[in-house]
C-alpha positions, 0 to 999 in steps of 0.5 A: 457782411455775413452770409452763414445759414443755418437750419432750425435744427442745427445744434446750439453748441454748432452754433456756438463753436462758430462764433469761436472759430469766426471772431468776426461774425455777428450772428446767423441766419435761421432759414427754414425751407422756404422762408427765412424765420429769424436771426440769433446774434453773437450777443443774444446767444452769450447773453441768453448762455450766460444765464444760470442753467442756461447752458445745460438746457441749450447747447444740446438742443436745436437753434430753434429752442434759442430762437423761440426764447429770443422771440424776436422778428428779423430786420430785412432791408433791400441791399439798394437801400442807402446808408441813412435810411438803414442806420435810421431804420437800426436806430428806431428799433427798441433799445434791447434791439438796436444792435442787432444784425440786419437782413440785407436781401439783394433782387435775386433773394440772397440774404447777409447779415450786417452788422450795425456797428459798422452801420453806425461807424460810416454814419459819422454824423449819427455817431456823433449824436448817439456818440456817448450811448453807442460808446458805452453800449459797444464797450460794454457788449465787446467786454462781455462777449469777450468773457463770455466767449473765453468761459464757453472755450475754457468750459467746452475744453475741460468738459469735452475731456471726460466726454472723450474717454467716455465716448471712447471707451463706451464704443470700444465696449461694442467690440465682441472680441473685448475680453472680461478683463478689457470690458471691467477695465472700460468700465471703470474708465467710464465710471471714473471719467463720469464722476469726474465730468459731474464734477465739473458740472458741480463746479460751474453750478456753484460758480455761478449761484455764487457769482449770481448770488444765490448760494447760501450757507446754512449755519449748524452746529458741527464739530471742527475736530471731527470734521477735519478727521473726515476729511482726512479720512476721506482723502487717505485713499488718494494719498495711500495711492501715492504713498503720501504720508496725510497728517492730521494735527491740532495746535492748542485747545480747540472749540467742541463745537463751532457754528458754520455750515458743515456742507460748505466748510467740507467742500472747501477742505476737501478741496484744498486737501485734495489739490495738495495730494494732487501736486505732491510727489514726496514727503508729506501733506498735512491739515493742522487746526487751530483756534486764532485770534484774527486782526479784529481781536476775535476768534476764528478756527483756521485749517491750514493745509500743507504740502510739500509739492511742486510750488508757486511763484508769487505771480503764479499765486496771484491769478491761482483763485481766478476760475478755470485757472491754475500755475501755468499751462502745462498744470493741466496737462499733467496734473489733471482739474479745472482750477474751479476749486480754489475759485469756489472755496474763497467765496465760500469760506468770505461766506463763512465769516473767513477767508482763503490765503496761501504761502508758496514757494517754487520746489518747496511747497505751499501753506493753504490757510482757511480761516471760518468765523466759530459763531458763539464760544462763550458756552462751548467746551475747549478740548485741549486734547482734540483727538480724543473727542473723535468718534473713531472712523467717519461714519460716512465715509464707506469703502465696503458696504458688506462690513456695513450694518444698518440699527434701526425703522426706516420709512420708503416714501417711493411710489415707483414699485421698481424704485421700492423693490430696488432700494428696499432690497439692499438696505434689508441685506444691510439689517434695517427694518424697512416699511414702505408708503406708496405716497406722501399722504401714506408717508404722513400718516404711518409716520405719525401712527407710528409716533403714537404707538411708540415705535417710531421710524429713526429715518425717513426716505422720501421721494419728492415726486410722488402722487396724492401729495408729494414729498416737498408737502408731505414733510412740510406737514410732518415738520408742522407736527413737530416730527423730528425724524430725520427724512433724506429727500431722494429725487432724479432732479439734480439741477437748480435749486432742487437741493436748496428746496428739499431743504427749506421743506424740511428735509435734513439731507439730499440724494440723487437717482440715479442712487449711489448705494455707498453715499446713501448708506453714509448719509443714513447713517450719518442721520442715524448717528445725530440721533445718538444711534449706531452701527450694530455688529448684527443685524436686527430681525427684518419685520418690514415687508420683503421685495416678493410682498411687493412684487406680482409673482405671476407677473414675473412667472409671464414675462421671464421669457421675454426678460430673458431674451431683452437682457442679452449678455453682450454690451449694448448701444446707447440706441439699444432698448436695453443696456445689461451692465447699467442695468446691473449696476443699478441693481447692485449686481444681483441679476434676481433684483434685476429681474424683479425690477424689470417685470414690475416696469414692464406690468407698470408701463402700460398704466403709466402710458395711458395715464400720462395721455390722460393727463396731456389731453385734459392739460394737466402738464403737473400730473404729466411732469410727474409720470414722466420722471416716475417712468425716467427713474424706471428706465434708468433702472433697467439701462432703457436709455431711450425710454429714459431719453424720451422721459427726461424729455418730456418731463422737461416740456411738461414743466415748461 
């Protein structure tokens, strides 16, 4: 029998890494002050972390939240209590319940958990007639815990390794003797380390849609040749970093065009590309297509990437698709990843109408070959020289916004004014026109004004959060009016299916806040360039409104002092009220943009406040859930991040 104790307050992921570190312990005790409020097994916590999601909603929260959702009352038996009548009693319990731990409480008040499989093993004559269902049920619960308990350890470690550096590196900023130098070279640590754990979390997102069977692929037409020119394009700077030579070749006529999902097909390239510039040292990487005839007699484009790296045995091949999995133990030691790239990239690609195959040998390198079913070829036009259908440099792949120019009338669907000085701001500096709408129905309407009056906007920003009618809706009804302009959804909501809503409204591409200008500029001119527009040398004349029609100049005038005053030059502390170098970051660098963005937030607070109030007192959780992630994005944007802490927070229970 077991006797931990926990208190409702204790960290779920605490609790998990003691199921780690104790094999044998079958569950907790949750016991308030005064009383006992209930257990949470081994099982119920692997099954309840198992679920999608689950594990970014919980294990950063207290036991409680897990207890709540369990909902279920403990079992308390006296410890003189025989055997028989406590594997009686264990037995009669509902059957999602019957193997859950027992409270023994001794006359002194003391409490142990017992396992009722022990229970039932000393019961031989009960074993035997529940034999089979006990077998079955044991069998199966020991195969999960076991998988599960091995996925949380693979997990926890390759998560905890950016988290460290991060953690590290963000307490060394705190130090006052730090130089520029030391501080810029914190950052970018911080920076790198950060992309890499969001990554990872990507990564375990469509691992588990895809072993949920959620994932879905979306059929488009896109151009195989230009693709792999973007991919390689993208993957020249890493291999530049290790003065690799990165080929690109095609063998034989190629289709113009295929019918497969762009986003997927590029995932899964990048991938593989990147695992091969990973593992080579010298002499070359190289990513060849070809159109084949597979076993079947059909058509089929392969992509076949190879390297000249460190190699695999057949052995070693052999678990290489497995997640969290990679040659030996020491690849991640000094190659660095998770191994969940080749275990996302061969589900996809069977999406795909294909497969993933490699060909390796130990000192001479591998052969990675992705085959994708093409759709339809009789219309589509063979090039026999594929290279010169390609459009130059990929469109989105961007290193230096200052060499960038924006061509072409961009509607802001924003209702956050610090979110509309923010992105406005930046994407005038880059030439576009820009026009604003402070909601969705505005959205709707100037969009389809401005059809009618033949001007119409070549782009679409829409913020899916938004009041009067929100951006999912608002594009629902621009689709419905055949409007055809490209909208990119932006939202704060990366988790989910937030991406795969946006896109079954209508939306043609998705972006995250907090807003990566680069990737954002790519994706608009990516849209731009689908609708036959370029990029110009010079900028068009801006005849859309400037930050300072937005902005309340007297209200800047008031609150300099204490602007000046809040954003102190030093580095701040999570726990600070405000952090200057994310803050900067946010506003691209530009300290004016900041302030701008700062007196708007502080002139917008209070009217948020009152109206979210309003909004928990009358039980409108919508209108509550909607100016909790307006006011999260405003903290975000001036590196608030207790505010933001605290609005994350509650939008989170106005949803729930």
């Amino acid at each position: 029998m077991s006797s931990h104790r926990v208190s409702p307050e204790t960290a779920t992921a605490q609790v998990a890494e003691l199921f780690d570190r104790n094999p044998a312990l079958v569950g907790v005790i949750v016991h308030g002050e005064r009383e006992l409020l209930g257990v949470v097994s081994r099982t119920r916590l692997l099954e309840r972390l198992s679920q999608p999601f689950a594990l970014e909603l919980y294990l950063k929260r207290a036991i409680r939240q897990m207890h709540d959702v369990i909902d279920s009352e403990p079992d308390v038996m006296a410890a003189v209590a025989d055997i028989q009548e406590a594997a009686h009693a264990a037995l009669s319990r509902p059957t999602a319940r019957a193997y859950e731990p027992i409270v023994i409480q001794t006359d002194e008040g003391d409490l142990r958990l017992l396992d009722v499989h022990t229970l039932l093993l000393a019961q031989s004559q009960l074993l035997e007639l529940a034999n089979h269902t006990i077998r079955q049920a044991k069998e199966s619960a020991e195969a999960a815990s076991v998988a599960k308990s091995q996925f949380l350890a693979n997990m926890s470690h390759e998560i905890r390794t950016p988290l460290t550096a991060i953690l590290g590196f963000a307490e060394n900023l705190l130090e006052p003797a730090m130089t520029d130098h030391e501080r810029r070279t914190a950052v970018k640590t911080i920076l790198r380390n950060g992309e890499h754990l969001l990554e990872i979390i990507n990564g375990i997102l469509d691992l588990s849609k895809i072993e949920a069977g959620r994932l879905e692929v979306e059929l488009l037409p896109v151009s195989p040749i230009q693709l792999a020119a973007d991919v390689v394009s993208i993957m020249r700077v890493r291999a530049d970093a290790k003065n690799l030579p990165l080929h690109l070749k095609f063998d034989g006529p190629v289709p113009e065009e295929i019918l497969s999902d762009p986003t997927r097909l590029r995932q899964i390239l990048l991938n593989l590309v990147g695992n091969a510039i990973k593992f080579t040292e010298t002499g070359r990487v190289e990513l060849a297509v070809a159109l084949v005839e597979c076993a079947a007699g059909r058509p089929q484009v392969r992509f076949q990437i190879t390297d000249t790296g460190i190699g695999m045995t057949p052995g070693e091949c052999e678990k290489l698709f497995q997640p969290f999995t990679q040659a030996d133990g020491s690849t991640t030691r000094k190659f660095g990843g998770t191994g969940l790239g080749l275990a996302i990239s061969r589900p996809l690609a069977r999406m795909l109408g294909g497969d993933v195959s490699l060909a390796s040998m130990p000192g001479l390198g591998s052969i990675f070959t992705v085959v994708v079913d093409p759709g339809p070829l009789e219309s589509v036009r063979m090039l026999e020289n594929a290279t010169e259908a390609l459009t130059g440099e990929p469109e989105f792949a961007i290193a230096d916004l200052s060499s960038v120019r924006l061509a072409g009338r961009i509607l802001l669907a924003e209702d956050s004014p610090d979110n509309q000085v923010l992105i406005l701001s930046f994407l005038r500096k880059l030439g576009a026109d820009v026009e604003i709408a402070a909601n969705g129905l505005q959205a709707v309407q100037r969009t389809m004004t401005a059809r009618s009056t033949d001007s119409p906007f070549d782009l679409i920003l829409m913020d899916m959060q938004m009041p009067e009618l929100d951006g999912y809706e608002a594009t629902r009804r621009l689709r419905a009016q055949a409007c055809t302009t490209p909208i990119i959804a932006l939202t704060a909501n990366a988790m989910g299916g937030d991406q795969q809503r946006c896109l079954d409204a209508g939306c043609s591409d998705y972006a995250t806040k907090p807003i990566d200008r680069r990737r954002l500029v790519a994706q608009i001119l990516e849209q731009l360039a689908r609708t036959d527009r370029r990029i110009h040398d010079q900028p068009p004349q801006v005849t859309g409104p400037s930050a300072g029609e937005i902005e309340d100049e007297a209200a800047a005038q008031r609150d300099d002092a204490q602007l000046s005053t809040a954003f102190r030059p030093t580095g701040l502390a999570d726990d600070d009220p405000l952090n200057r170098e994310i803050a900067l970051s946010r506003a691209g660098g530009d300290p004016e943009i900041l302030h701008d963005i700062a007196v708007l937030i502080l002139e917008h607070i209070p009217k948020w406040m009152a109206a979210m109030r309003d909004s928990q007192a009358s039980g409108d959780g919508r209108t509550l859930r909607r100016l909790a992630h307006t006011l999260k994005s405003s903290t975000d944007n001036v590196g608030a991040r207790r505010g933001y802490r605290a609005a994350e927070r509650l939008e989170l229970l106005a949803e729930e």
